[in-house]
C-alpha positions as CSV (number, residue, x, y, z in Angstrom):
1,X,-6.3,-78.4,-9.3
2,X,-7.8,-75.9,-6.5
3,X,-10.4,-75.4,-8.9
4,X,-11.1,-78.8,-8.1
5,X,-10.9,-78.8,-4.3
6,X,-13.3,-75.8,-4.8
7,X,-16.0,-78.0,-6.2
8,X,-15.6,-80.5,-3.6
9,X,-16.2,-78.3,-1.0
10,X,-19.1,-77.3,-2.5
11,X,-19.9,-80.6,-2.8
12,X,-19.9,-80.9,0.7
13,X,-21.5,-77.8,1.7
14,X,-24.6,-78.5,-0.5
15,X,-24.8,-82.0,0.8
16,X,-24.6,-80.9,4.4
17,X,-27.7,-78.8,3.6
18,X,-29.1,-82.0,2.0
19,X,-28.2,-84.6,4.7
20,X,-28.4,-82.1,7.4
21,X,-25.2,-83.0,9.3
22,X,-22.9,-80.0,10.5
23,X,-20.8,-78.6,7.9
24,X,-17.9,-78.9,10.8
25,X,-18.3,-82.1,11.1
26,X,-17.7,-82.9,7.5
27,X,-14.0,-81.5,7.5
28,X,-12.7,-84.8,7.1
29,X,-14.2,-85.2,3.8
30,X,-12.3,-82.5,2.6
31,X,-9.3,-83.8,3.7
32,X,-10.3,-86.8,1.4
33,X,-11.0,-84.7,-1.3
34,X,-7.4,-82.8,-1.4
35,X,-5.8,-86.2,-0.8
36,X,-7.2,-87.6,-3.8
37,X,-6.6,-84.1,-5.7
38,X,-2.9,-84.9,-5.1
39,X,-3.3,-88.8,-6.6
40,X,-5.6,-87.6,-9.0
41,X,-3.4,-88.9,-12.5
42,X,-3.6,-92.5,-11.5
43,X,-6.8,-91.9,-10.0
44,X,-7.9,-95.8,-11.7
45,X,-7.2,-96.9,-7.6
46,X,-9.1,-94.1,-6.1
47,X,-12.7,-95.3,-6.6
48,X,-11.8,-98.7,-5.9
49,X,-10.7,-98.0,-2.5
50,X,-13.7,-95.4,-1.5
51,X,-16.2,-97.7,-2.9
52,X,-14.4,-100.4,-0.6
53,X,-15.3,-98.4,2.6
54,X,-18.7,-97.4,0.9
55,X,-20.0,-101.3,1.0
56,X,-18.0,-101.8,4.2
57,X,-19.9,-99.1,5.8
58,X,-23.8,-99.8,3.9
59,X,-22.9,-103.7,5.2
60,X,-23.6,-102.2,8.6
61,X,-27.0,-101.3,7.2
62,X,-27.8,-104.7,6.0
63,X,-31.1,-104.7,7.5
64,X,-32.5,-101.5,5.4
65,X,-30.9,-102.1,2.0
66,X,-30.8,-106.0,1.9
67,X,-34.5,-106.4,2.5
68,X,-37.9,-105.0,1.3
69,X,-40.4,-103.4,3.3
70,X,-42.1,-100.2,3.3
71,X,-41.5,-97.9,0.4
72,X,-38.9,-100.0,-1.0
73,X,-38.6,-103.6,-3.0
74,X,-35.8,-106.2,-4.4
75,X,-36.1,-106.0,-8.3
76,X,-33.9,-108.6,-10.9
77,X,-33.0,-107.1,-14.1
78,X,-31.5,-109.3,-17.0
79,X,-28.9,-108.0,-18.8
80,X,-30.1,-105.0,-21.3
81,X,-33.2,-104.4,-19.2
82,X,-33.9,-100.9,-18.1
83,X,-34.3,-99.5,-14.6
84,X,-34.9,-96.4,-15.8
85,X,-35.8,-94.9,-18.7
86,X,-34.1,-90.7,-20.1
87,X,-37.0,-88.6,-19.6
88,X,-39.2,-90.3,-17.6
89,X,-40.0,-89.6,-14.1
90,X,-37.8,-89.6,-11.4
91,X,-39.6,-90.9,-7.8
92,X,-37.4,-93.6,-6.7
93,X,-33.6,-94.6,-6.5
94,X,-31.8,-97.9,-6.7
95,X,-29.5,-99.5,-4.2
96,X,-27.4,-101.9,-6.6
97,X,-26.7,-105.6,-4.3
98,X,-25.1,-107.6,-7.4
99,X,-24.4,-106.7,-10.8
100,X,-23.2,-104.5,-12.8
101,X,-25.0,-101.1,-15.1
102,X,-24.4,-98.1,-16.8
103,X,-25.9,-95.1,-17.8
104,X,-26.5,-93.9,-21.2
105,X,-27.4,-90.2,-22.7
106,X,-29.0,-89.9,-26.5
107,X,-28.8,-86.6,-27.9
108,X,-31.6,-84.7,-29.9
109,X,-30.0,-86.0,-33.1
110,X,-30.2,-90.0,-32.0
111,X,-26.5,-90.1,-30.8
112,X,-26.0,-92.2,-27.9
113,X,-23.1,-92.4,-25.3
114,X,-22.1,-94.1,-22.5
115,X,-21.4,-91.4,-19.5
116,X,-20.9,-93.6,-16.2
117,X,-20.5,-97.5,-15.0
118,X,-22.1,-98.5,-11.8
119,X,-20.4,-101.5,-9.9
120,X,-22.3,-103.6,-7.0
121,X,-22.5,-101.6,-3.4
122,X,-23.5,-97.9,-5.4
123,X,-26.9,-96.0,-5.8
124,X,-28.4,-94.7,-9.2
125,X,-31.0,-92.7,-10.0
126,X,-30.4,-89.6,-7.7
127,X,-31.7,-86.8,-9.5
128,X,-35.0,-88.3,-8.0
129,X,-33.9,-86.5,-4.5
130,X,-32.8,-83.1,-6.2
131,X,-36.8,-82.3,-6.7
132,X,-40.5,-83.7,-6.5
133,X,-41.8,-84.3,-10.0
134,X,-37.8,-84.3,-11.4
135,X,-37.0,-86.7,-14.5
136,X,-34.1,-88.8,-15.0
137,X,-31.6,-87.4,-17.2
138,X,-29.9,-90.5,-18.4
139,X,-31.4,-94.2,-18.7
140,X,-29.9,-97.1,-16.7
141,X,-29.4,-100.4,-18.2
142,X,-28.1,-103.9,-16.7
143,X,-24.9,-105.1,-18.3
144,X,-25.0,-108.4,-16.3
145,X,-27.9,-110.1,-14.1
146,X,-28.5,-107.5,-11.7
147,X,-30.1,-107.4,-7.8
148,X,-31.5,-103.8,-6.8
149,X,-33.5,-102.5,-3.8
150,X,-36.0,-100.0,-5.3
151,X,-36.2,-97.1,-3.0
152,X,-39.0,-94.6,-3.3
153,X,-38.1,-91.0,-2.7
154,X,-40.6,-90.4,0.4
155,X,-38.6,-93.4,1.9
156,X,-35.2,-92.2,1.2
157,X,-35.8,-88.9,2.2
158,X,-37.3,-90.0,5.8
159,X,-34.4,-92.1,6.2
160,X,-31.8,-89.6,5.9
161,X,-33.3,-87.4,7.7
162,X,-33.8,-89.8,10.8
163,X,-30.8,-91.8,10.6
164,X,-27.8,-90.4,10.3
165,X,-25.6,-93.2,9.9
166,X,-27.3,-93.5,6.8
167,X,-27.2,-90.0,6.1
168,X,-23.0,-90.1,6.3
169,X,-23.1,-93.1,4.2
170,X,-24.8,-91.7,1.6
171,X,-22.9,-88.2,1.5
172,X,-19.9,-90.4,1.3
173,X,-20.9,-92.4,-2.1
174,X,-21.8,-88.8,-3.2
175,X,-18.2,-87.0,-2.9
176,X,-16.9,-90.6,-4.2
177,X,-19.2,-90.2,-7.0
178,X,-18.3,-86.5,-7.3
179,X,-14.2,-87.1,-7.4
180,X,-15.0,-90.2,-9.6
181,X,-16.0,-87.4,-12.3
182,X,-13.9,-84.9,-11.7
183,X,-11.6,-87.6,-11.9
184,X,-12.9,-88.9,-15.4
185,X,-12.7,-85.0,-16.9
186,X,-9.3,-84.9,-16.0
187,X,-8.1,-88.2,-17.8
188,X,-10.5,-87.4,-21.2
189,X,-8.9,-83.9,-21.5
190,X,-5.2,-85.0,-21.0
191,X,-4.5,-88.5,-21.3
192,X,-3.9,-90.3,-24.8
193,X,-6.9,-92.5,-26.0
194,X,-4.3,-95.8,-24.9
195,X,-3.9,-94.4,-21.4
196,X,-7.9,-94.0,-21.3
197,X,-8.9,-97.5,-22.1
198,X,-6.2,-99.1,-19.7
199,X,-7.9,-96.9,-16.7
200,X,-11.3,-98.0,-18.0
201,X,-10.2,-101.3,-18.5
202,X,-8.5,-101.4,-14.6
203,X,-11.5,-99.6,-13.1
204,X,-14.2,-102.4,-14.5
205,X,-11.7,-105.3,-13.2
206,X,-11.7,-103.6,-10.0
207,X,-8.2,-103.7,-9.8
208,X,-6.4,-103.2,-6.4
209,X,-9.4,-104.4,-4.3
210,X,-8.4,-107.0,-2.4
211,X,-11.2,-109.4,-2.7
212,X,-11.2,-110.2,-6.4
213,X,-8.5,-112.9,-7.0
214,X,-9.0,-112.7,-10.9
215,X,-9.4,-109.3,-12.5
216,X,-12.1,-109.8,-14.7
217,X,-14.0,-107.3,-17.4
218,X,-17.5,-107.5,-17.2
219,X,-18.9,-108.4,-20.5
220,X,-18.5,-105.3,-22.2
221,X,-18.5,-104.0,-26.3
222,X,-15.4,-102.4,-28.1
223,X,-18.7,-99.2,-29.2
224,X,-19.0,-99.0,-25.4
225,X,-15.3,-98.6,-24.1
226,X,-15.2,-96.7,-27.3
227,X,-18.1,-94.1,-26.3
228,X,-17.0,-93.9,-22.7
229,X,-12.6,-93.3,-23.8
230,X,-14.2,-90.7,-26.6
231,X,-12.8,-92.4,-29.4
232,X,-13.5,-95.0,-32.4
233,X,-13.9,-98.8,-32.3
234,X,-11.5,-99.5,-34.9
235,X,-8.7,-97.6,-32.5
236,X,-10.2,-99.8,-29.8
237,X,-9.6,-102.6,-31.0
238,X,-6.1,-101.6,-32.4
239,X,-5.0,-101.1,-29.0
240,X,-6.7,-104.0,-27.2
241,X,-4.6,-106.5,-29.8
242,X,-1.3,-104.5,-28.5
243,X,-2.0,-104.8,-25.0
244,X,-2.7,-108.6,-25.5
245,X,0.6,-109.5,-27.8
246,X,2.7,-107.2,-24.5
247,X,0.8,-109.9,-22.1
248,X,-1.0,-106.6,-20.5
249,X,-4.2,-108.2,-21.1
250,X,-5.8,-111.5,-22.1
251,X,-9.4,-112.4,-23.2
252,X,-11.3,-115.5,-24.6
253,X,-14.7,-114.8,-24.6
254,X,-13.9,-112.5,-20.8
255,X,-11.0,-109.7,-20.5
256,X,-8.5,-110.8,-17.8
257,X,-6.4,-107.5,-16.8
258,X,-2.6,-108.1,-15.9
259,X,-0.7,-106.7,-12.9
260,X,1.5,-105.5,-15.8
261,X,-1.1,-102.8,-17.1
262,X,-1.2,-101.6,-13.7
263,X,2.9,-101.2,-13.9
264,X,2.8,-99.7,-17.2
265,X,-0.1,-96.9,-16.5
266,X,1.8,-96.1,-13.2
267,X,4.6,-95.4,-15.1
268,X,3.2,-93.7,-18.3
269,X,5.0,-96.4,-20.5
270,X,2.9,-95.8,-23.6
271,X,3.7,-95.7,-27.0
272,X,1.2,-92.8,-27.2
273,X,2.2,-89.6,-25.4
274,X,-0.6,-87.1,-25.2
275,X,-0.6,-86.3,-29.5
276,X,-3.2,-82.9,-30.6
277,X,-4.8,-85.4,-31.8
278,X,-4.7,-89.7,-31.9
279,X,-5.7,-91.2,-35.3
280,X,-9.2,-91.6,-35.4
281,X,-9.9,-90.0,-32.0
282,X,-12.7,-87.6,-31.6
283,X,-11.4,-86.2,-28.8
284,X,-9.3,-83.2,-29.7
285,X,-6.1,-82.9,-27.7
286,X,-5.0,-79.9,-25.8
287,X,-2.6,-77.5,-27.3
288,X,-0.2,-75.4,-24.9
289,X,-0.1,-71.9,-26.3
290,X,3.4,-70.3,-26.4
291,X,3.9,-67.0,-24.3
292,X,3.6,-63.6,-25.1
293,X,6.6,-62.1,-26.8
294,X,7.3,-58.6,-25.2
């Protein structure tokens, strides 16, 4: 775990330099980052809560990402439609007002996998800040009917540098975004594949925000929780029929997500404790060498 808290305070150091707001004044953030360190195993509530104060605080900046104007325009995606494309060039970013997307990866050999979901109130598309003339390293596809604010670099870049309400805003989504991974390393390398799908499966019905009365999957494929737990569909859908006959979970067309998945994952009350390996998993579990006899 201080390996961890090391790369968050990196995180913050390099995005100082970036925003260009006193690394002093940033402490703070690294108080968040060692607080969410400590609650990192159930860390399902975690981005719910950041991304919470995220919209709370971009609300406040209604006025520049609601609305179009120079160097920036609203664009409507229908599901499956591209923002982006992997490869192709990186000179804007996307404020996301409604909807929902994720980001994809294909491999040299043609093997595609889903790496990240972004909710409403998140930006995507920031490797075009990192460097002029950068490419995207992942596409970005709509999973429902999505509202963005196109942003082009030049833009974004003048505005954080000459608002810096804007510029603390931003930093924050980043270290939320940063955790958020760290986060999702930690539960694919020692989680079972059941625990993994019942964070993903809290996570998409934003569980624990207290806005959404009903916790409700977006329409989502078994390949695609499959590709983002690192496992098969079969075993998918093997433990998506257990969770519905305990009443964790029920779905007709849209998964509704139970307070009682919540209890269960909070209390590790799985059937499947951390095996080398789950059936048809291809994710390989981690072994504990024994010590060194003297």
């Amino acid at each position: 775990m201080p390996n961890i808290i090391r790369s968050m305070s990196d995180t913050v150091q390099s995005s100082s330099r970036l925003c260009q707001i006193p690394y002093k004044d940033l402490l703070d953030y690294v108080r968040i980052c060692t607080e969410f360190a400590r609650f990192s195993e159930y860390n399902f509530r975690v981005p719910s809560i950041f991304s919470v104060e995220v919209r709370s605080m971009t609300f406040d900046l209604a006025a520049f990402l609601a609305t179009a104007g120079v160097g920036r325009r609203i664009v409507h995606l229908k599901p499956k439609q591209v923002f982006f494309a992997q490869g192709s060039s990186a000179d804007s970013i996307f404020y996301l007002q409604t909807g929902r997307a994720k980001l994809t990866v294909v491999s040299h050999e043609g093997k595609e996998a889903t790496i990240a979901l972004i909710p409403a109130g998140e930006f995507v598309g920031d490797e075009s800040l990192a460097s002029l003339g950068a490419l995207h390293m992942a596409t970005a596809n709509a999973i429902t009917h999505c509202t963005a604010l196109e942003i082009a670099r030049e833009e974004m870049i003048r505005v954080m540098h000459e608002e810096h309400s804007f510029s603390e805003m931003y930093l924050k989504f980043l270290l939320v975004r940063s955790m958020r991974a760290q986060a999702d390393l930690v539960d694919q390398l020692f989680n079972s594949s059941e625990k993994r799908l019942a964070r993903i499966l809290l996570i998409l019905a934003e569980f624990g925000e207290p806005d959404k009365p009903e916790h409700l999957v977006p329409p989502i494929t078994q390949e695609t929780l499959a590709e983002m737990i690192g496992t098969t569909r079969s075993r998918v859908s093997f433990f998506m029929n257990r969770f519905r006959r305990l009443g964790l979970i029920e779905y007709n067309g849209r998964i509704r997500v139970h307070k009682s998945l919540f209890n269960v994952v909070l209390h590790d009350q799985f059937t499947e404790h951390n095996p080398e390996r789950p059936s048809g998993s291809a994710t390989p579990r981690i072994r504990s060498k024994p010590a060194a006899r003297s």
